[in-house]
LOGU-135561 format. One record per residue: residue in one letter; x, y, z of N, C-alpha, C, CB in turn. Coordinates in steps of 0.001 Angstrom, whole numbers, plus 500000, padded with zeros to 6 digits. Glycine has a CB too. Example, Ala and Ser with C-alpha at 12.3 -4.5 7.8 and 13.67 -1.06 7.14 Angstrom:
<nodes>
a513190494310507800512300495500507800513200496700507800511308495527509046s512850497750507080513670498940507140512900500030507870514084499402505725
</nodes>
This chain:
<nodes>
x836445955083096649837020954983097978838262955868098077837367953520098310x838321956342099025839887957073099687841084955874099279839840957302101888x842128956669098533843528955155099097843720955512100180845292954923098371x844263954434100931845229954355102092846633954016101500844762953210103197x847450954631101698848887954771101420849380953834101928849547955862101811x849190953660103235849984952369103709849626951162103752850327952407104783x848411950700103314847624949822102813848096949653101000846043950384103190x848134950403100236848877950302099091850464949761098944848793951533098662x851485950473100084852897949737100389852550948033101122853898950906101716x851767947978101708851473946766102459851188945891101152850155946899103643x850088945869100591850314944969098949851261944787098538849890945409097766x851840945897097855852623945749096921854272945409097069852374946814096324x854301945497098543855754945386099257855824943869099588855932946394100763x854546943157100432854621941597100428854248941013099279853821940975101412x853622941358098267853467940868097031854919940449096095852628941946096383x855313941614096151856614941125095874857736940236096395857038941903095789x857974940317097826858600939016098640858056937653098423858439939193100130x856471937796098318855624936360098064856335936096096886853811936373097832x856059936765095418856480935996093911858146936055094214855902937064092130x859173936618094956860338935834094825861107934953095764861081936562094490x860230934558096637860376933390097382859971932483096331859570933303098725x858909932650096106857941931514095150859277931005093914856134932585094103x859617932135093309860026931934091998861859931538092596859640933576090810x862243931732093806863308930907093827863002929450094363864317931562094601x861846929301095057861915927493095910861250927305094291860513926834097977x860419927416093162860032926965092296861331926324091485859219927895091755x862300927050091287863578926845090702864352925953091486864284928058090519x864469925780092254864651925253093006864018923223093014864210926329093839x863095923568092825862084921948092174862316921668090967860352921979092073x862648922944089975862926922295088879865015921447088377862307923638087875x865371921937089510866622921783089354866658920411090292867522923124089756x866043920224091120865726918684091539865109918111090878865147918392092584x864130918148089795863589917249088825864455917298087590862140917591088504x865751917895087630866669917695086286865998918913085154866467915792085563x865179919463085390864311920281084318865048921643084023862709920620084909x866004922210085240866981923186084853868207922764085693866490924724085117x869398923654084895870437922882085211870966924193086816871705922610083492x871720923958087551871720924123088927872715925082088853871958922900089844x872240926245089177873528927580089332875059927285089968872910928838090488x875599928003089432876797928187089437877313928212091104877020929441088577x876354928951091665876171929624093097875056929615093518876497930897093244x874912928880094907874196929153095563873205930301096123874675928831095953x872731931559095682871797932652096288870191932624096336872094933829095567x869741930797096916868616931174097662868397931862099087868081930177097717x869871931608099505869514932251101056869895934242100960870941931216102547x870385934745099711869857936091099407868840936673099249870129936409098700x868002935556098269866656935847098111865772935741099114866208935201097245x865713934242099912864809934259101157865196935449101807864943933001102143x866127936276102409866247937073103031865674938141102872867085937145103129x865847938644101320864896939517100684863809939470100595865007939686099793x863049938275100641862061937979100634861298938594101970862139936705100394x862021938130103037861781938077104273861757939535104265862708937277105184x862246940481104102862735942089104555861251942502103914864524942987103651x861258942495102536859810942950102017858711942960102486859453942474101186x858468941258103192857411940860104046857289941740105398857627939386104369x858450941945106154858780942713107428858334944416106792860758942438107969x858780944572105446858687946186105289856719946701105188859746946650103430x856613945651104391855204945283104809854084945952105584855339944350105416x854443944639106881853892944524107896854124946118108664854447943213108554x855379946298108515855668948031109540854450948998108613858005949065109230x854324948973107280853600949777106459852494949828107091853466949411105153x851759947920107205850102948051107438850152949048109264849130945817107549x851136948862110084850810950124110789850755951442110818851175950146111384x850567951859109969850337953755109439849075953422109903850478954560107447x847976952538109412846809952415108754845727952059110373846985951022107342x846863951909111288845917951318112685845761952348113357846536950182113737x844417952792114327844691953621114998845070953331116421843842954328114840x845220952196116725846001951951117879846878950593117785845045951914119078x847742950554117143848774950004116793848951948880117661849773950857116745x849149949563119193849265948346120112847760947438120329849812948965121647x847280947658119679846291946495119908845865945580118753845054947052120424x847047945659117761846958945104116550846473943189116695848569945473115841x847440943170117830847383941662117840846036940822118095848298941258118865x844834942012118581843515941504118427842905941488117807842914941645118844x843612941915116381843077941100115001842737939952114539843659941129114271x843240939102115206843479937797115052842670936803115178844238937539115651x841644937575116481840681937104117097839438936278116378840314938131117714x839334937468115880838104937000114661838562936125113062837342938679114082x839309935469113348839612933976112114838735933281111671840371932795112539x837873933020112874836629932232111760835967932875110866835452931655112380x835791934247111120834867934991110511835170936125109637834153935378111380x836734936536109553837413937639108920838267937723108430837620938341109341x838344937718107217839786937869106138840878938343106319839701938538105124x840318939416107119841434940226107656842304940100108979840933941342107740x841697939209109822842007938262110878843072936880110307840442937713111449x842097936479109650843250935440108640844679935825107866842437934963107360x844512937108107227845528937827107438846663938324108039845300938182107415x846223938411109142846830938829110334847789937796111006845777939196111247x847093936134110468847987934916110929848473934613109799847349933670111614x848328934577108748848969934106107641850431934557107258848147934395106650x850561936324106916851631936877107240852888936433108154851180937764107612x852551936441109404853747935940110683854111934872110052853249935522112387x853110933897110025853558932409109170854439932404108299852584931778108392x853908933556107426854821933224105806856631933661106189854023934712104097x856289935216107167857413935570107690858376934830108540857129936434108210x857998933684109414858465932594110387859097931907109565857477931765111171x858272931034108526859070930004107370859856930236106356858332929351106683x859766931681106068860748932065105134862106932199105762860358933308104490x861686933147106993862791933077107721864004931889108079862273933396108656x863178930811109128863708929521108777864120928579107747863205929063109116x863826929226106242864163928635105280865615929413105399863175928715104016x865960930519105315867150931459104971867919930987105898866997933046105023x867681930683107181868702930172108005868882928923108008868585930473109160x868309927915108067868635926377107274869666926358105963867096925740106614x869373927133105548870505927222103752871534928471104507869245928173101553x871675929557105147872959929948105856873495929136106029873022930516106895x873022928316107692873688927515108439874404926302108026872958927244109222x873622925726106797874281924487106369873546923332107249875974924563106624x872272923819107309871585922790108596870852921660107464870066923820109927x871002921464106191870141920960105649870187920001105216869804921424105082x870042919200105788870043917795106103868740916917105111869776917710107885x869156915499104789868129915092104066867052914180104841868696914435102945x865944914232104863864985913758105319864099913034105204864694914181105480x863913913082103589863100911923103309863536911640101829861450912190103523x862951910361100783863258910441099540862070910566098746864022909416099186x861535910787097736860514910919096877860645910094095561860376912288096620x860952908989095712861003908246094262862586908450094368860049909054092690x863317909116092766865049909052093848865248910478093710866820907980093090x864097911480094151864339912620094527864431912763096107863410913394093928x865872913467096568866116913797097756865240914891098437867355914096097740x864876914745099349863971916123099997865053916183101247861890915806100590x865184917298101666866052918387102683865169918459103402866610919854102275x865946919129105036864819920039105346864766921261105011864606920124106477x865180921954104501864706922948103715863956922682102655865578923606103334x863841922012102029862939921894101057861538921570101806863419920815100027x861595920664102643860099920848103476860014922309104088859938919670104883x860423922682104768860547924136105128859894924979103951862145924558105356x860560925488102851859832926107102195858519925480101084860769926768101683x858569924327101256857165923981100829855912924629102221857164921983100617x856501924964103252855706924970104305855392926686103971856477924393105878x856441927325103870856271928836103538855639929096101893857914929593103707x855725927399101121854627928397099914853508928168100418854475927978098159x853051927210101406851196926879101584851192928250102522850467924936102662x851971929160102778851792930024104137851495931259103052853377930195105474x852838931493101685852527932849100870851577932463100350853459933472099867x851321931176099594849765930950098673848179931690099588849462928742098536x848394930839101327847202931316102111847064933017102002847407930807103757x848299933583102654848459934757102640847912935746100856850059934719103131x848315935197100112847498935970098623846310935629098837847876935462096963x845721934757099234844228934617099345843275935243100135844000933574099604x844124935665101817843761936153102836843749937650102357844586935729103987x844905938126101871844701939909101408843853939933100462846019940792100778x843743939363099018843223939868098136841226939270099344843959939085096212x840900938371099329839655938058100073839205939459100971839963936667101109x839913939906101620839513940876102524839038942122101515840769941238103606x839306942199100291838280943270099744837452942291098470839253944904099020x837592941188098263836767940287097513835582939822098149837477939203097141x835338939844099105835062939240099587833313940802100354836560938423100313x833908941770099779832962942904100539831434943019099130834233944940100786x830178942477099557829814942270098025828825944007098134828605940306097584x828932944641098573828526945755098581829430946785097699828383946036099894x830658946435097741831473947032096836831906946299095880832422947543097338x830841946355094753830969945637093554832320945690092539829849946069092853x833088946815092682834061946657091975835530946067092069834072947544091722x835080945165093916835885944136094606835801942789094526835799944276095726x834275943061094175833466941716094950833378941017093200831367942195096076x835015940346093355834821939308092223836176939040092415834271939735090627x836111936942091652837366936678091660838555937536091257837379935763091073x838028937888090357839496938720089432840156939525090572838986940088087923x839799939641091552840233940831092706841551939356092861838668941458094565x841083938050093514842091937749093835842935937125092551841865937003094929x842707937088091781843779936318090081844470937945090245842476935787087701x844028938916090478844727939975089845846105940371091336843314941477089367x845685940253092273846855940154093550847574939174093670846408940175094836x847278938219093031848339937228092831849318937103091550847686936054092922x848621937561090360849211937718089296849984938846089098848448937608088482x850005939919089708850821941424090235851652940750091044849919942773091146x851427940105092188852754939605093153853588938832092370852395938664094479x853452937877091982853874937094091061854862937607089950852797936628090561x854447938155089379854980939143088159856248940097088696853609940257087610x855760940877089929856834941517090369858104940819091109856303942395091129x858073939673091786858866938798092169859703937746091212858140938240092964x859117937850090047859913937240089217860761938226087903858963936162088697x859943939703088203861286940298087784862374940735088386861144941138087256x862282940375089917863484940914091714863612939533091325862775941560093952x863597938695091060864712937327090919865200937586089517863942935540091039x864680938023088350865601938338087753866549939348087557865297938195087152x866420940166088338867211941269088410868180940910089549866390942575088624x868128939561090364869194939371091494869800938185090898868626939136093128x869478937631089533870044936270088714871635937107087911868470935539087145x870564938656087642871535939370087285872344939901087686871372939884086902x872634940215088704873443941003089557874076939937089951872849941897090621x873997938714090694875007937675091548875490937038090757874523936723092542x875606936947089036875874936458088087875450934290088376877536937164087849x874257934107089005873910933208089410872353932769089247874365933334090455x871801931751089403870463931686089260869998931737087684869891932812090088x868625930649087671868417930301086010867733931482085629867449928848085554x868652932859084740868537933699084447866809933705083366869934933949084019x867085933061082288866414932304081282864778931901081786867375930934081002x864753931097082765863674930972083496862732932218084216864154930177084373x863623932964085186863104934057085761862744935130084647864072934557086786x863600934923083460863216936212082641861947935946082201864142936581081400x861579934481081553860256933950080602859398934072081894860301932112079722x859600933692082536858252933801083190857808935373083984858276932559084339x859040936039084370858041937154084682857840937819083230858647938310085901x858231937866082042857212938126080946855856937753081045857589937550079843x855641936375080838854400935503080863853473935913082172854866933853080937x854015936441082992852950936685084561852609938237084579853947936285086358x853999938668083615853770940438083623852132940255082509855673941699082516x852808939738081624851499939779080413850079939180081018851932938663078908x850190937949081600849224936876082278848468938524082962850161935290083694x849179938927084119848467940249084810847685941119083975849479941191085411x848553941730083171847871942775082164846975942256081171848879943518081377x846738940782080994844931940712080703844377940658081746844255939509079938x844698939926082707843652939926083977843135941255084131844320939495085425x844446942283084690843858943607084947842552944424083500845468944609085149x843422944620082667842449944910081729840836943964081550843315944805080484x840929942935082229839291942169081507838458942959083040839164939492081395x839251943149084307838931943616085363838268945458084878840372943384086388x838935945992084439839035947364084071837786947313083219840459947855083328x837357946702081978836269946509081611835106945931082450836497945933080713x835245945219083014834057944909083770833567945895084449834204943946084604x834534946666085656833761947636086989833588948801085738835027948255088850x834132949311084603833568950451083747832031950341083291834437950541082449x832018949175083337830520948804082653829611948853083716830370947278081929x829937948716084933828984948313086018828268949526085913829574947939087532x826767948734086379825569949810086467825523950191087896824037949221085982x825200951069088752824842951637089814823205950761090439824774953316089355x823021949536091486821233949261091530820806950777092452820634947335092705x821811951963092933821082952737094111821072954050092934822105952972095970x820175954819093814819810956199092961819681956940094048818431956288091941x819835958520093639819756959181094690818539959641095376820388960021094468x817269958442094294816151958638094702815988957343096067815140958600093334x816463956377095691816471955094096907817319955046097640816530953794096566x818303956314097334819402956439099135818235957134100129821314957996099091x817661958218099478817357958998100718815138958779100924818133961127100263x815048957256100176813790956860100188812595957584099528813575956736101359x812848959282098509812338960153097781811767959506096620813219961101097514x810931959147095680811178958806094545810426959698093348810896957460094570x810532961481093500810241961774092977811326962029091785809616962334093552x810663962213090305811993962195088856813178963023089193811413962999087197x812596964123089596813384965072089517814378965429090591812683965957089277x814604965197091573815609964934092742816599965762092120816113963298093105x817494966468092727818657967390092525819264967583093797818283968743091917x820453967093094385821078967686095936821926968714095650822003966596096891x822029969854096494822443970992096457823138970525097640821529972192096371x823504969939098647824500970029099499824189968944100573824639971444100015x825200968381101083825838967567101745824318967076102926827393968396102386x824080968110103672823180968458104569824348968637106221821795967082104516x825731969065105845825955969218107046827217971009106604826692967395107846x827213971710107350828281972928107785829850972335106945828485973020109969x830090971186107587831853970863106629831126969297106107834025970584108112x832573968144106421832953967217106095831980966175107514834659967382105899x832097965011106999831731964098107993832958962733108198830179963562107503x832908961753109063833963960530108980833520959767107722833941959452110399x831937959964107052832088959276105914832332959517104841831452958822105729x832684960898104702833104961513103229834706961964103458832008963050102732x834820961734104421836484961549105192837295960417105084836470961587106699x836320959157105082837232957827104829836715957308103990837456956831105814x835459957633102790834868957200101982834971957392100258833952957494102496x835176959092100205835127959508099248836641960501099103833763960056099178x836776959954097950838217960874097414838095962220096762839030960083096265x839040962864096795838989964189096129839502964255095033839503965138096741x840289963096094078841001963766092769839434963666091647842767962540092062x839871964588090419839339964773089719839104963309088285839915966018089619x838265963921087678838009962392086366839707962627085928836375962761084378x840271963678085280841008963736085025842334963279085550840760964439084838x842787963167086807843788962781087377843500960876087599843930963818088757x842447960709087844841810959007087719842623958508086157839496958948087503x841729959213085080842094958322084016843682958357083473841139958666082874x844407959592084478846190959663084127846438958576084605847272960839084810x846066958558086669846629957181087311846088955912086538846145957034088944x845329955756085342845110954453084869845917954189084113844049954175084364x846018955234083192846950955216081998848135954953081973847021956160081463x848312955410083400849864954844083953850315953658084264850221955301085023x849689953632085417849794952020085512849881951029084795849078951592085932x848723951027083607849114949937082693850471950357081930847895949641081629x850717951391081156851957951576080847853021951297081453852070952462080659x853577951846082834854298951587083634854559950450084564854177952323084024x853697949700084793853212948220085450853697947624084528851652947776085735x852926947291083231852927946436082203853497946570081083851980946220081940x853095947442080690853357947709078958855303947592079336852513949947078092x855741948778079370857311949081079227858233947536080029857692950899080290x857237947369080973858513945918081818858576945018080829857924944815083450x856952945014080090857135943591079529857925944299078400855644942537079091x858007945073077659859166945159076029860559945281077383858888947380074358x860808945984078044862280945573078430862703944332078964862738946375079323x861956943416079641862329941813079713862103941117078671861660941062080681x861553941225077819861184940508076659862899941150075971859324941062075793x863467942325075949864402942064075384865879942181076235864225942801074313x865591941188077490866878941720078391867897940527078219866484942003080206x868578940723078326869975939520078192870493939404079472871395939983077155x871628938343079876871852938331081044872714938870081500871883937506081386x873428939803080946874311940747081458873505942343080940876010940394080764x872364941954081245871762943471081176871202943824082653870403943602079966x872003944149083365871245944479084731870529945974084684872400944450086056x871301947050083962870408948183083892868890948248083342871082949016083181x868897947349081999867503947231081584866758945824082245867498947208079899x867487945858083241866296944152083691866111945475085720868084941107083952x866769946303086053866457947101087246865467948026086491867810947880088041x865729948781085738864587949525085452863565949008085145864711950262084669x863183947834084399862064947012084160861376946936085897862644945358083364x862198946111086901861767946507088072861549947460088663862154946217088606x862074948588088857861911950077088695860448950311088399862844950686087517x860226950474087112858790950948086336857685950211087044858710950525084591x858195948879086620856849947692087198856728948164088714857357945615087160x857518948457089654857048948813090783856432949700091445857560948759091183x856777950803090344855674952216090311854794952302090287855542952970089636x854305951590089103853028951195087870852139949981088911853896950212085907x852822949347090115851959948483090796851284949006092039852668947352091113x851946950273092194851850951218093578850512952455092860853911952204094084x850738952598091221849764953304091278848556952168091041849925954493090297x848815950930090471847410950837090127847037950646091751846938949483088917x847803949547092629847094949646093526846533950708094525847492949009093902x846446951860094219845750953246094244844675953332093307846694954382093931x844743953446092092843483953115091203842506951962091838844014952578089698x842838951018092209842089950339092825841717950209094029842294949632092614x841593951502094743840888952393095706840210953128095102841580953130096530x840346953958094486839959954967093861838271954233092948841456955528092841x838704953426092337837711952862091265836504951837092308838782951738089897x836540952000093261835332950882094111834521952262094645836117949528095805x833257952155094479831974952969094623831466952663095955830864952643093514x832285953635097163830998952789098099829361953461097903831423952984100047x828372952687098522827187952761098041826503954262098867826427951230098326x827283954215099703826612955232100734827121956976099936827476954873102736x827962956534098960828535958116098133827140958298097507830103958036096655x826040957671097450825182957704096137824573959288097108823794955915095646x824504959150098226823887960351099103824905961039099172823289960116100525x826227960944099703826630961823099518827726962562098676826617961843100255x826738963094097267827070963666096213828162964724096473825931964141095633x827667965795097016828187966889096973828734966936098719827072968026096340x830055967795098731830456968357100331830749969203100194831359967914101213x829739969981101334829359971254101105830878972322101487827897971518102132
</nodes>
């Protein structure tokens, strides 16, 4: 498949707001269950904010990708039946409640509301329990919209969505640790172990993914695209003067060679290098806990390009060559 560029920032930009919302209201539960002890300073309402901006930077991205922008909002339409419709509501949601979480903890609006055994619940704490069922829907709604296509076999499997959630995830808990580091606040210790464990958790997912679509067999031939079934079949050209809209939005132009660099990268740069520099970052290491974010964010922008690149649509089986 062609990448779309702004479909690649659209992932990887709310992916990241999703895992550090997540990984501050998570901290957040554990410091109400006594399980970590409670920062020095208050900076969830830095993070929701950040959170929130990513999600917004997002959403401006997925419009490169429309060709009529103003009619985006009739995406929506089709919910019963489209991932990408579900999408389309899930997002605002996640963006609405995060939002209202950041301004509840500004304002000082947060009032207690109910008790849980002799745990206090806020409303903010309902609030962002409301914005994780909104980021959880939302990872399900993006990664589904290409899981969900079973013609393009190298989508059409869970691992599509373990692997967009385990990339969001991963990258949001190294932007909370890199903002634990910087505000000299927040359970440094926590954010570091676990985006190790989600960086690593990813990089088997991705790799058992990477083996699978390598192995995949092709069921079309270029004898049952074009209904021929004699042995010997050979296409010499396209059958048209230039290009068409399907070898225009279908098929890419880089070479084997530039594919297996953008792979090589990614895992290196995604995975490999974040995880040895968080695995050895301390909490007054903000240079090696930003570059860890740094790399990992590169390395998530190319794979999610590799993973355009690596889905076969079926209709390339015809067209081989452009003339």
């Amino acid at each position: 498949m062609k990448p779309a560029f702004s479909v690649i920032f659209l992932t990887t930009l709310i992916g990241a707001g999703q895992g550090l919302f997540l990984a501050y209201y998570s901290a957040e539960w554990l410091v109400m269950l006594n399980m970590l002890q409670p920062a020095g300073s208050d900076y969830t309402t830095l993070a929701a904010s950040i959170s929130f901006l990513l999600l917004v930077a997002g959403l401006l991205a997925s419009f490169f990708h429309l060709g009529h922008p103003e009619r985006a909002w009739r995406a929506a339409a089709m919910w019963r039946t489209s991932w990408l419709s579900r999408e389309v509501i899930a997002l605002p949601a996640a963006m609405a409640t995060v939002f209202a979480y950041a301004v509840i903890r500004y304002f000082g609006l947060d009032l207690q509301v109910l008790t849980l055994g002799r745990i206090p619940v806020s409303l903010s704490t309902l609030v962002g329990f409301m914005a994780m069922l909104a980021i959880i829907a939302l990872f399900v709604c993006t990664a589904m919209i290409y899981a969900s296509l079973k013609f393009l076999r190298q989508w059409h499997s869970p691992l599509t969505v373990l692997n967009f959630f385990l990339m969001g995830m991963a990258s949001g808990f190294t932007l909370a640790t890199v903002l634990a580091v910087a505000t000299s606040a927040g359970p440094f210790g926590y954010f570091s172990a676990m985006a190790v464990f989600l960086t690593l958790a990813a990089l088997m997912s991705r790799l058992f993914s990477l083996s699978r679509n390598l192995n995949l067999r092709s069921p079309s031939t270029l004898q049952s695209a074009i209904g021929v079934h004699h042995p010997t079949i050979r296409q010499m050209a396209q059958g048209a003067m230039g290009g068409s809209f399907n070898t225009r939005a279908f098929m890419h132009t880089y070479g084997a060679g530039v594919v297996r660099l953008g792979r090589r990268f990614f895992l290196i740069s995604g995975f490999v290098l974040p995880l040895l520099l968080l695995f050895f970052s301390e909490a007054d290491s903000l240079l090696v806990c930003a570059a860890a974010l740094l790399l990992q964010f590169l390395g998530l922008l190319a794979e999610r390009w590799y993973f355009f690149i690596e889905a076969e649509h079926p209709q390339n089986v015809y067209y081989q060559m452009i003339s």
